[in-house]
KEGU-712590 format. One record per residue (C-alpha): x, y, z; residue in one letter. Coordinates in pm, 1 decimal. Example, Ala and Ser with C-alpha at 12.3 -4.5 7.8 and 13.67 -1.06 7.14 Angstrom:
REM residues 2
1230.0, -450.0, 780.0, A
1367.0, -106.0, 714.0, S
***
This chain:
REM residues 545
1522.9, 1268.3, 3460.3, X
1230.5, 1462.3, 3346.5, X
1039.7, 1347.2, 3068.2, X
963.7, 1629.0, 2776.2, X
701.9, 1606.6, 2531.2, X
941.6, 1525.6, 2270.1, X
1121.6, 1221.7, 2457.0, X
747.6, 1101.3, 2556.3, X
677.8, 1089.9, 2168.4, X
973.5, 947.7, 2089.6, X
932.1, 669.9, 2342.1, X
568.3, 595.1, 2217.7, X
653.2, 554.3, 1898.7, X
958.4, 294.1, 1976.6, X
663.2, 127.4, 2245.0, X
399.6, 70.1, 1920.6, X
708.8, -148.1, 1756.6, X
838.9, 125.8, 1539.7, X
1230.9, 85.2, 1437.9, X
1254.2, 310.4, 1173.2, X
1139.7, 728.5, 1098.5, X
1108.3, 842.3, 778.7, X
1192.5, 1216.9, 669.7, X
1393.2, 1515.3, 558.9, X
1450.6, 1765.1, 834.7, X
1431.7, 2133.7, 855.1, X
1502.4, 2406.0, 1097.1, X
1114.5, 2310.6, 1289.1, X
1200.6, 1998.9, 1345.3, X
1586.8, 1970.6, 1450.8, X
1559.2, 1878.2, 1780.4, X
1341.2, 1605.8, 1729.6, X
1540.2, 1454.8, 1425.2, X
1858.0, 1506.8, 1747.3, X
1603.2, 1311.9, 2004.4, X
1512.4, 1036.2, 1787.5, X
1878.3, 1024.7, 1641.1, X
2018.4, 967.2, 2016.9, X
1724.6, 679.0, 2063.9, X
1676.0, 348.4, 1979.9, X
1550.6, 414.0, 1653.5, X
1684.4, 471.8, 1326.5, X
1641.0, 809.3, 1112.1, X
1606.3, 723.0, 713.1, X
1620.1, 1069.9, 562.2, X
1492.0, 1048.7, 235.2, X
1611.8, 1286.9, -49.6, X
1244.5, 1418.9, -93.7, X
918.5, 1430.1, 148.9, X
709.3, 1288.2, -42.7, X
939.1, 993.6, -56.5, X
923.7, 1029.6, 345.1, X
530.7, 943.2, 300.1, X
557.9, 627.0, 64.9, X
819.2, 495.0, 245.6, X
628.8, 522.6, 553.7, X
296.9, 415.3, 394.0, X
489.4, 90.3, 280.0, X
596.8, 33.5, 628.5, X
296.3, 95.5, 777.2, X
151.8, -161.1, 587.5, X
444.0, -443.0, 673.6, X
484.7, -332.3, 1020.8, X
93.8, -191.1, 1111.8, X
248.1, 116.0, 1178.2, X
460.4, 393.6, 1031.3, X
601.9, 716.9, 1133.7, X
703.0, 1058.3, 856.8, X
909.8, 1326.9, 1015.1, X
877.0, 1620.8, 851.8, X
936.1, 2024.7, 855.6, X
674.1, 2300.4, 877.5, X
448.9, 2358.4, 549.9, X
738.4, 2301.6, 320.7, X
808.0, 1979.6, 422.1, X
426.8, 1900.1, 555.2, X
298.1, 1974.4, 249.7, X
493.0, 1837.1, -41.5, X
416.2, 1506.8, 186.9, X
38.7, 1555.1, 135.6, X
-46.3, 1347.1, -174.7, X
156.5, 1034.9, 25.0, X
-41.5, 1096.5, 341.3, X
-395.1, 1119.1, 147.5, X
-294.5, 794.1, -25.3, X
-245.8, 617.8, 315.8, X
-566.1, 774.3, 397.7, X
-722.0, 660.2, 59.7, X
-579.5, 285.4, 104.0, X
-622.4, 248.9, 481.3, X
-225.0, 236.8, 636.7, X
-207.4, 375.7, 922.5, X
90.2, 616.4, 936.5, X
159.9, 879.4, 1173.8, X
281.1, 1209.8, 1072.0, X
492.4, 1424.0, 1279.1, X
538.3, 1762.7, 1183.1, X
780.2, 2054.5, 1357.5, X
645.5, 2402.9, 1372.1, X
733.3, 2788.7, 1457.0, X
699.6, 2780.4, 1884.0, X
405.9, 2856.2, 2046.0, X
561.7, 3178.7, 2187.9, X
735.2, 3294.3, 1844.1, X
342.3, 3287.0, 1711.7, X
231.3, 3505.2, 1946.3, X
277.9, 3820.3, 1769.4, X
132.5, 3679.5, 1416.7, X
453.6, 3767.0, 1260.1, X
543.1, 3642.6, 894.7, X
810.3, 3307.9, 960.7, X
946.2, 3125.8, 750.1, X
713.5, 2878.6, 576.2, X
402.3, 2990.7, 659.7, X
132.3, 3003.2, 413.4, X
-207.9, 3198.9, 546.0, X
-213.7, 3145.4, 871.1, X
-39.7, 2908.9, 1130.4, X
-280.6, 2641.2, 1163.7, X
-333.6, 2629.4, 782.8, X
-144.7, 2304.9, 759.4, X
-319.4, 2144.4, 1046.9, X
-650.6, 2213.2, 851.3, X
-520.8, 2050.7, 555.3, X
-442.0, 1737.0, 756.0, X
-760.6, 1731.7, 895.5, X
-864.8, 1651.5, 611.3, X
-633.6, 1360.5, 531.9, X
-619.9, 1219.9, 861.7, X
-847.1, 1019.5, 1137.5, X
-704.1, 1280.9, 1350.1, X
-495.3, 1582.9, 1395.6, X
-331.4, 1757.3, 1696.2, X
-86.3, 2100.3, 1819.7, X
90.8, 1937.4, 2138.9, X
112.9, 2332.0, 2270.9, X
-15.7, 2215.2, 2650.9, X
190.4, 1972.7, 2832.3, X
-69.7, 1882.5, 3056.9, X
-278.0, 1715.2, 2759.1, X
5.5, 1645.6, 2524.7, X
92.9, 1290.2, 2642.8, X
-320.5, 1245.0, 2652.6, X
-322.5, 1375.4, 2289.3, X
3.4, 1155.4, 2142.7, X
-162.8, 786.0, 2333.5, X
-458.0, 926.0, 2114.9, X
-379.7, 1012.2, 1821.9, X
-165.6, 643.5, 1791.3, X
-505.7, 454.3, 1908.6, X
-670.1, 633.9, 1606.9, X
-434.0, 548.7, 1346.5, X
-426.0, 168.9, 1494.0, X
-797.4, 183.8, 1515.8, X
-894.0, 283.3, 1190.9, X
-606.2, 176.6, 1003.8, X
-554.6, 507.7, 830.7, X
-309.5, 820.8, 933.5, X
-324.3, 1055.5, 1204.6, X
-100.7, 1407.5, 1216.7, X
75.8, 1527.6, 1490.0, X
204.9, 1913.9, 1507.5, X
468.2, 1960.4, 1764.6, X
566.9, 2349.0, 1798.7, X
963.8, 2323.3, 1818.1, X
960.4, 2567.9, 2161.7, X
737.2, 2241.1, 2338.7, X
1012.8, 1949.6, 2244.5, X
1173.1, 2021.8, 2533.7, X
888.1, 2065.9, 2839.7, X
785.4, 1858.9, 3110.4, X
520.1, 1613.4, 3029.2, X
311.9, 1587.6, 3296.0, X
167.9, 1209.2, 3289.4, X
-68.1, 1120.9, 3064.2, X
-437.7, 1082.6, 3214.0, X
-605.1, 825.0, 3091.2, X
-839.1, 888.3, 2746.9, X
-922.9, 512.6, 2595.7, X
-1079.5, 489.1, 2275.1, X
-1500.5, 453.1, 2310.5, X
-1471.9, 53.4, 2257.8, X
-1579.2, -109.3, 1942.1, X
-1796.7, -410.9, 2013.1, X
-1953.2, -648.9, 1802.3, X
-2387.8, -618.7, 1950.8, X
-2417.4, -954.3, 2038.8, X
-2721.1, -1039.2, 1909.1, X
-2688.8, -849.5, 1553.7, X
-2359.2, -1042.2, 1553.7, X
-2560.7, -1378.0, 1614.8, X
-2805.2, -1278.2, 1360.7, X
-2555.0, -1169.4, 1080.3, X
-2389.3, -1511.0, 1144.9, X
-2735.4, -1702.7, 1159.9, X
-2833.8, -1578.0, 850.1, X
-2497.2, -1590.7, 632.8, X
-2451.4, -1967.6, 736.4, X
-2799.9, -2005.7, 622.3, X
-2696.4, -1871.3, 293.0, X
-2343.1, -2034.9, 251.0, X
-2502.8, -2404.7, 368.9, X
-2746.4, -2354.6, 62.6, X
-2492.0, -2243.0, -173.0, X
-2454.7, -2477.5, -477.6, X
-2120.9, -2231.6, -614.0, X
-1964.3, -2044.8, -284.6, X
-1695.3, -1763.4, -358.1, X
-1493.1, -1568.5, -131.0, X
-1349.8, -1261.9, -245.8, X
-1036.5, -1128.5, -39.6, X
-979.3, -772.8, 6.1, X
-764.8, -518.8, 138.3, X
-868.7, -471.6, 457.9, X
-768.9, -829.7, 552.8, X
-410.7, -714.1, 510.6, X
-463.1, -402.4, 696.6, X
-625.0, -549.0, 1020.9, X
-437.3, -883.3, 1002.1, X
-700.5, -1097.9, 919.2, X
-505.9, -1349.7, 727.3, X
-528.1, -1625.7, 948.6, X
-899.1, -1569.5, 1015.6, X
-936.4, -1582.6, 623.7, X
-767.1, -1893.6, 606.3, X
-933.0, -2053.1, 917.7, X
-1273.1, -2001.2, 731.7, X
-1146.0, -2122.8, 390.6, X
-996.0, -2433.2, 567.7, X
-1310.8, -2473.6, 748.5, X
-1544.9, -2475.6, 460.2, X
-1366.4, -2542.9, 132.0, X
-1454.9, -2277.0, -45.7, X
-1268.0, -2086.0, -361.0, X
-1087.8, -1758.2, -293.5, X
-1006.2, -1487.5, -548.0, X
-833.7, -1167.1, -396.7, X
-914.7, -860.8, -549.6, X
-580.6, -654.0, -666.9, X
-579.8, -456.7, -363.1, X
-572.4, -781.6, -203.6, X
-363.9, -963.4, -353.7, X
-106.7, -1235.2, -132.3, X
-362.9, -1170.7, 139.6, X
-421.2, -1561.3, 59.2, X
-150.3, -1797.1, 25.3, X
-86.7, -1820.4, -396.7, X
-3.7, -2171.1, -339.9, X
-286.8, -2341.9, -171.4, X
-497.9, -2502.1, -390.0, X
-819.7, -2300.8, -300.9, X
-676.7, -1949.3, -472.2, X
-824.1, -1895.9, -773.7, X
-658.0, -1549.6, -893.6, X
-702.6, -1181.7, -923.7, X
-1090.6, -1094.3, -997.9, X
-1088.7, -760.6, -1168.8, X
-1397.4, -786.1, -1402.4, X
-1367.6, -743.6, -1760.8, X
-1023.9, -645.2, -1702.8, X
-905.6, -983.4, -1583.7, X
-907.9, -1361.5, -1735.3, X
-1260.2, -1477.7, -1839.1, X
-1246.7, -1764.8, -1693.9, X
-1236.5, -1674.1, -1295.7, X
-1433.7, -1390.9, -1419.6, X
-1700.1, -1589.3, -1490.2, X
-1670.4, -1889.1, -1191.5, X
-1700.0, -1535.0, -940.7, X
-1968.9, -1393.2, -1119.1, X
-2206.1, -1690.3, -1185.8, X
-2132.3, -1741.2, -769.2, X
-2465.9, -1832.9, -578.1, X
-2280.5, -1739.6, -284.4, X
-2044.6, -1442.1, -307.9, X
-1881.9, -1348.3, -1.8, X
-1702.4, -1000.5, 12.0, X
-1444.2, -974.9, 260.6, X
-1210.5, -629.0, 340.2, X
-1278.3, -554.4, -8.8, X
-1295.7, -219.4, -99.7, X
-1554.5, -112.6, -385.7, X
-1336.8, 98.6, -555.8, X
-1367.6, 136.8, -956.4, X
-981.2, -25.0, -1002.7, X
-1099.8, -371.3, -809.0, X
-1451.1, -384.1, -974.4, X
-1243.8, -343.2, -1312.9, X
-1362.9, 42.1, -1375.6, X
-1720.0, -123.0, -1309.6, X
-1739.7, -406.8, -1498.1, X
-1740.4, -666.9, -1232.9, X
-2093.2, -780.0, -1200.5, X
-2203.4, -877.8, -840.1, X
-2541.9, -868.3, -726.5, X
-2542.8, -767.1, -394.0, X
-2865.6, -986.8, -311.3, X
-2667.6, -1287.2, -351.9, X
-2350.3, -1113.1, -176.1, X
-2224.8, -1151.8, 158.9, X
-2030.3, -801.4, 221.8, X
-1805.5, -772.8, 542.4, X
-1587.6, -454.4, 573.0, X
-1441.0, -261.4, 870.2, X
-1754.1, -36.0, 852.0, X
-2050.4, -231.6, 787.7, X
-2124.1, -595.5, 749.0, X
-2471.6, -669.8, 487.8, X
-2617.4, -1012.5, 441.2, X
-2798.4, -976.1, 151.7, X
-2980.8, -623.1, 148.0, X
-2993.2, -664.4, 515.9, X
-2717.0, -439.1, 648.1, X
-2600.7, -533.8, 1026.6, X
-2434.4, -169.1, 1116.5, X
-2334.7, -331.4, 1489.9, X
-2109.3, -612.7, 1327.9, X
-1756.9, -573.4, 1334.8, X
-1560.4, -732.8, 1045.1, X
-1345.7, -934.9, 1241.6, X
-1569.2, -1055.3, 1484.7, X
-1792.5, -1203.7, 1242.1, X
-1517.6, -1352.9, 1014.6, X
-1338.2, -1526.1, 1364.7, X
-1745.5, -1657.3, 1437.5, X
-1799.2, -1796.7, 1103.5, X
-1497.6, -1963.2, 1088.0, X
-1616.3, -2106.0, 1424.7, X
-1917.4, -2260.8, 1310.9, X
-1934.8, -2641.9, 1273.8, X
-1898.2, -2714.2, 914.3, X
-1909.7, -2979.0, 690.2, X
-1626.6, -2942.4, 468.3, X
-1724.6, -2953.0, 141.4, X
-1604.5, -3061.6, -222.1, X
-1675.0, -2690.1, -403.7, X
-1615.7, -2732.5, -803.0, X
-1275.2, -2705.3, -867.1, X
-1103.0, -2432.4, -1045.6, X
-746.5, -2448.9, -1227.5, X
-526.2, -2219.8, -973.0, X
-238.3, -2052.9, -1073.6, X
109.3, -2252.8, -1027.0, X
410.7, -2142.3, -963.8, X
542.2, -2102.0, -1381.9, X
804.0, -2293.7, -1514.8, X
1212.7, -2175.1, -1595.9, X
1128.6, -1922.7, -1946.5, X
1336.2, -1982.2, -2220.9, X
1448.0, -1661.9, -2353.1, X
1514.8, -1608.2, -2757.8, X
1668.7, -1269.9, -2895.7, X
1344.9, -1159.9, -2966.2, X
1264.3, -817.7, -2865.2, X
1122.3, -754.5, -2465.9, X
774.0, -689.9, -2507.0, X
534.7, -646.9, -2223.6, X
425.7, -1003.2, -2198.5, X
774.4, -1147.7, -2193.8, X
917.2, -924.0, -1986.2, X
616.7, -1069.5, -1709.5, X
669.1, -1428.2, -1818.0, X
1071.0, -1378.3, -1721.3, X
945.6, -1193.2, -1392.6, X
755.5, -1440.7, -1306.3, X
1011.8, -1744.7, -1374.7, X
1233.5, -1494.0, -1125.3, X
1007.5, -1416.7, -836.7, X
1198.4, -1641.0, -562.5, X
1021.1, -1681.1, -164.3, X
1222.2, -1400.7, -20.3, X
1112.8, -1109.9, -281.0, X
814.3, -846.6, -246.5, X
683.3, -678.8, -528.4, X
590.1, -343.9, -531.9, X
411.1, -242.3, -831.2, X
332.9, 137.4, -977.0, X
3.6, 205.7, -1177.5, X
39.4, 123.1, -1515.9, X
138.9, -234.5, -1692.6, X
396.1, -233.4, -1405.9, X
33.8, -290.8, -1152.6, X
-223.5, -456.0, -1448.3, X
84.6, -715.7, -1577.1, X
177.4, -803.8, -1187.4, X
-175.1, -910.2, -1118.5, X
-125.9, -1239.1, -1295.6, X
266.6, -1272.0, -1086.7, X
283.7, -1589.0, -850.0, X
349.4, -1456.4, -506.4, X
494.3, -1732.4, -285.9, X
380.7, -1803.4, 39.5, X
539.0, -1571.6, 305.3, X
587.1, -1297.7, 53.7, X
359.3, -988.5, -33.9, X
246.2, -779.5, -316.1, X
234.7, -396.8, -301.2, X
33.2, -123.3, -462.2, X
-149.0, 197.4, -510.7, X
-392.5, 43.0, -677.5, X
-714.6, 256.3, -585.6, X
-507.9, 630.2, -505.6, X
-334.8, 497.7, -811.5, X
-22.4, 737.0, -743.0, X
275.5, 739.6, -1009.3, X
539.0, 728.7, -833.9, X
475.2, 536.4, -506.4, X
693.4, 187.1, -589.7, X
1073.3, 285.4, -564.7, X
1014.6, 517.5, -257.1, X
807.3, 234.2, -119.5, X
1118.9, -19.8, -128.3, X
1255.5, 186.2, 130.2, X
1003.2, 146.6, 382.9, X
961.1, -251.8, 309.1, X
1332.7, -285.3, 354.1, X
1355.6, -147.8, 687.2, X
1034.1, -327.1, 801.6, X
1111.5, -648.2, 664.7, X
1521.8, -649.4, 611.1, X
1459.4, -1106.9, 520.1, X
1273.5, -970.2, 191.6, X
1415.6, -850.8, -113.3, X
1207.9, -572.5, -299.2, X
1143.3, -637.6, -670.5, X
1036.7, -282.9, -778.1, X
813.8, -246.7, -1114.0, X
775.3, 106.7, -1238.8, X
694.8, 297.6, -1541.6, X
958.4, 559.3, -1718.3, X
735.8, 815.8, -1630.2, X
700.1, 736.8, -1280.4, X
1035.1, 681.9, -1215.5, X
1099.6, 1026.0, -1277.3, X
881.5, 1185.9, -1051.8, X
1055.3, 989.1, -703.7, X
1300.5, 742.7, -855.0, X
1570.1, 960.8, -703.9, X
1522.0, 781.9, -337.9, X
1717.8, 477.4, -482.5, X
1990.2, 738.6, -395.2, X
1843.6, 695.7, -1.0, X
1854.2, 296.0, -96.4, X
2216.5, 334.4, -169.7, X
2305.0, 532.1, 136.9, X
2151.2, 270.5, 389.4, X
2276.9, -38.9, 185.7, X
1962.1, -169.5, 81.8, X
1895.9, -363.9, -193.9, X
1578.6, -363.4, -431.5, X
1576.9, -476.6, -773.7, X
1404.9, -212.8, -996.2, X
1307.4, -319.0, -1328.2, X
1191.8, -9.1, -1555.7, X
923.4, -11.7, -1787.4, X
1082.3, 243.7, -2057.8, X
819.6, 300.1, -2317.7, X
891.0, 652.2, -2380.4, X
652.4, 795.3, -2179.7, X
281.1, 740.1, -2038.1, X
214.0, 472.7, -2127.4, X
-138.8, 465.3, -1952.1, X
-273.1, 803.6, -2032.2, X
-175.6, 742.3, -2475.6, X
-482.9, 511.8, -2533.6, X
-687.4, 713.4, -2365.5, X
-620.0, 1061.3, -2484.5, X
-266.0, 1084.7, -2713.4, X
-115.3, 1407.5, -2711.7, X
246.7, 1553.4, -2715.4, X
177.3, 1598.0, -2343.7, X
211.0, 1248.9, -2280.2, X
617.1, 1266.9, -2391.0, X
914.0, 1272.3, -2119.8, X
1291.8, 1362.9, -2218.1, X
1429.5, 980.0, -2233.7, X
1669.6, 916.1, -1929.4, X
1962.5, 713.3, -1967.0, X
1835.9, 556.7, -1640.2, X
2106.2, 270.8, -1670.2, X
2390.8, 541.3, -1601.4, X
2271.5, 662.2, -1273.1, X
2463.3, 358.1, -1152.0, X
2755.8, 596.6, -1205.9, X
2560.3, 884.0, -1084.1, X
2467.6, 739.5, -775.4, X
2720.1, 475.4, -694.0, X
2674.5, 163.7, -493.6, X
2461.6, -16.0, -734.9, X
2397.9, -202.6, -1115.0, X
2249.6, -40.0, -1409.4, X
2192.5, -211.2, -1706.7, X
2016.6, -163.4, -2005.6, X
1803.8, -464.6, -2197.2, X
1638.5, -456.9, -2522.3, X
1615.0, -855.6, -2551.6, X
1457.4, -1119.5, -2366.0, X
1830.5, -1290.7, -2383.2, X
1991.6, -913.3, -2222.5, X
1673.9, -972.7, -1975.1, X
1771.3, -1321.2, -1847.6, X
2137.2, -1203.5, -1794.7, X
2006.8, -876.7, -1627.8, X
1819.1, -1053.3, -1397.3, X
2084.0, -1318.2, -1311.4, X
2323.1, -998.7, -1225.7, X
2085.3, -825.5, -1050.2, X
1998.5, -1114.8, -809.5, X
2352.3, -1204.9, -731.9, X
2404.3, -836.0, -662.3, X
2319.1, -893.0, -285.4, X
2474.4, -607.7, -149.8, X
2333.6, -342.2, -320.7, X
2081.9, -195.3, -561.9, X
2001.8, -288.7, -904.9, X
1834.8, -100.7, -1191.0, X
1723.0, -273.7, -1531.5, X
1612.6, -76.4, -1773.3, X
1388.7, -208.1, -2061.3, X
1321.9, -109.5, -2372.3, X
967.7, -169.4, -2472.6, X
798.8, -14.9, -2757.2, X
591.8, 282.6, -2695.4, X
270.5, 88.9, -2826.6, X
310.6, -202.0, -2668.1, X
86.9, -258.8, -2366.0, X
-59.4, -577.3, -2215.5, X
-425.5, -677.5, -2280.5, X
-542.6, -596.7, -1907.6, X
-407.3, -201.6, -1948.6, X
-576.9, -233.8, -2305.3, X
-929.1, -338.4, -2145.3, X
-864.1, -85.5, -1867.0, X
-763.9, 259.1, -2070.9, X
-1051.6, 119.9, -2345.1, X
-1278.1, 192.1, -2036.1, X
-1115.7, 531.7, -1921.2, X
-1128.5, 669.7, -2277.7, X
-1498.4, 665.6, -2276.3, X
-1546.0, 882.5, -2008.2, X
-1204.3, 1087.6, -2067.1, X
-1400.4, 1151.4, -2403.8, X
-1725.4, 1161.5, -2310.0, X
-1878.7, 1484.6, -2421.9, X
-2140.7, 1673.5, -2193.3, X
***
């Protein structure tokens, strides 16, 4: 049989280990939801597209790569914000959008959908992409689709793919060969970088890694931990990074995040001798809005675009490379000055006091079990997790540099069909939940089971510090009910830490389906970290001039 563009796709995408597509179809895209519905791989339809993009953002980053199927403009679009926060937080997700046929465009005539012209969405992707194609020639489009997946595997970030709905069906003709320039460590710069940071970490009197992001996103875990086992020293992830490092092992310190975070680790990374920057991105959220102080003399910085030693800045190091040849090196393990790391809490007594944001994380974390993922929204729901015990073969989710409301319960999706052993523990704010919460209608429909516990504080609870204003009100759901609404799940409402422990005892034993919690927190009531942070954002939200 002859191979079309759209089976060629199709297969490629199954080839990279992709199980799942995430989307909402529309007449531009019909026969390739039918192709992909008659293949080995399994259509999750979400009830919105911008759903489609955080679920397969959250995928992405489980599985290395994800996969949005989505309608011309009207579906393209709406997914934007998703796709520029993969962009934004490096997950490599690939985009595949139907369009009007090549030959119905001929004319210019005014379809369906269209906005300005017919490329207009393909220049908006360009710009929140690593790359961005029309498969319109079938002598290139195989060429073009083995491309456009090295890109988004390369750089870790998303690629779009336009597929003009008259092309699904035409012969491919085979794809000629177009690798990727190679990326290659220079051998000597490497040697030098190496040279010159073991010079540095053998004279260290207070060595500090800091885990980032990027670890996660290039799977680098086991290269961090060869170099921590190797040498001894301390690791604190950054928020972005956090569970890149086992929680458990008794070289994790915590979550550095500045001013925003606990003095203590603050100050052991900060007074470091020896800091040591890896995949960590610079962003304002993991320096704690700028409050972190690290001198970058005394800073070793590795990240998938540059590697500095120093001030000296080694441009023809690759991350990874230099990681893998530093753990390599023939150390002397070392006794580095111990610091208290976090252990997994106690059972929480509960009382029939009132849930307020530090109890409700206390009873979270006496909850967490091995087999759970959190997936935290911006907010309390992200600052309060920090602090969480992850166990080891678990993960922690976030947008916690895009910062997007609304990312968590759309993102249980994708983490569900990625990784169907884990259980998603969901943490999202009122206000949030009302922009996607919707999708744990999709949950429902595919049997999956996340545990969503709502922050309900009447609002935004973020933005009130910083600026208060009527505009930071939302009409009060009785989110408890949609359990009715929706079917195939819990809802239940909590106002005490006592209603919380029994909550969270249903909600785990509820194995075959979803669970919602809804908490009642007062509107004031916010944890230290979110105090520190909107303290922060007030004085520029304020500033005047």
């Amino acid at each position: 049989m002859t191979e079309t563009i759209g089976s060629y796709l199709v297969r490629r995408i199954g080839e990279e280990g992709v199980g799942h597509v995430f989307g909402v179809p529309g007449d531009y895209c019909l026969t390739l939801f039918s192709l992909i519905e008659n293949s080995p791989l399994k259509i999750i339809n979400t009830c919105d597209e911008q759903g489609a993009g955080f679920a397969a953002d959250a995928y992405a980053r489980m599985n290395g790569l994800g996969v949005a199927l989505l309608t011309y403009c009207v579906g393209g679009l709406k997914a934007a914000n998703a796709v520029a926060q993969a962009y934004a937080e490096r997950s490599p997700v690939v985009v595949i959008s139907g369009a009007p046929g090549a030959r119905e465009q001929l004319r210019n005539p005014l379809l369906h959908h269209r906005v300005r012209d017919f490329d207009t969405q393909l220049r908006v992707f360009r710009e929140l992409t690593v790359g961005a194609t029309v498969l319109d020639d079938p002598s290139t489009a195989a060429s073009e689709i083995d491309r456009m997946i090295a890109l988004a595997r390369r750089h870790s970030r998303p690629v779009y793919i336009e597929l003009p709905r008259d092309m699904v069906g035409a012969p491919i003709a085979p794809a000629a060969p177009r690798p990727l320039p190679t990326e290659t460590s220079d051998p000597e710069a490497l040697a030098q970088a190496v040279d010159e940071a073991v010079e540095r970490m053998t004279a260290a009197q207070h060595p500090v890694i800091l885990a980032g992001e990027e670890l996660h996103r290039f799977r680098l875990q086991e290269s961090l931990a060869a170099l921590v086992e190797r040498t001894g020293f301390p690791v604190a992830a950054t928020i972005m990074g956090k569970s890149v490092f086992p929680e458990s092992h008794p070289a994790y310190m915590g979550v550095y995040e500045g001013a925003m975070g606990q003095e203590a680790l603050r100050d052991h990374v900060e007074r470091s001798d020896c800091l040591m920057l890896l995949g960590a991105m610079m962003t304002d959220i993991n320096l704690g809005i700028y409050t972190a102080n690290i001198n970058r003399r005394f800073s070793i910085y590795a990240a998938k675009d540059r590697v500095s030693v120093g001030l000296h800045v080694y441009d023809d190091v690759r991350m990874e490379d230099f990681i893998a040849a530093l753990a390599a090196h023939g150390w002397e393990r070392r006794r580095v000055a111990p610091f208290h790391h976090p252990q997994h809490p106690g059972p929480f007594e509960p009382s029939d006091r009132a849930m307020t944001v530090e109890a409700l994380f206390r009873q979270i974390n006496a909850f967490l079990e091995a087999d759970m993922i959190v997936i935290a929204d911006p907010g309390d729901a992200l600052l309060g997790a920090s602090d969480l015990f992850i166990s080891d073969g678990a993960h922690f989710l976030a947008s916690a540099y895009y910062t997007s409301l609304g990312f968590a319960v759309p993102a249980s999706l994708g983490v569900k069909a990625a990784a169907p052993r884990l259980r998603p523990l969901v943490l999202v704010g009122d206000g949030a939940f009302q922009m996607t919460g919707v999708e744990i209608s999709t949950a429902a429909r595919f049997g999956m089971n996340p545990i969503v516990i709502l922050f309900d504080n009447d609002g935004y609870g973020t933005e009130r510090p910083m600026l208060d204003g009527g505009f930071n009100d939302i009409k009060r759901w009785e989110y408890a009910e949609l359990a009715r609404v929706i079917g195939g799940g819990i809802g239940i409402k909590v106002a005490t830490e006592r209603e919380m422990a029994a909550a969270l005892a249903q909600a785990r034993a509820n194995e075959s389906g979803w669970s919602l919690i809804q908490v009642m927190l007062d509107r004031e009531d916010r944890s230290p970290a979110l105090q520190r942070l909107t303290a922060k954002l007030a004085e520029r939200v304020r500033a005047k001039g």
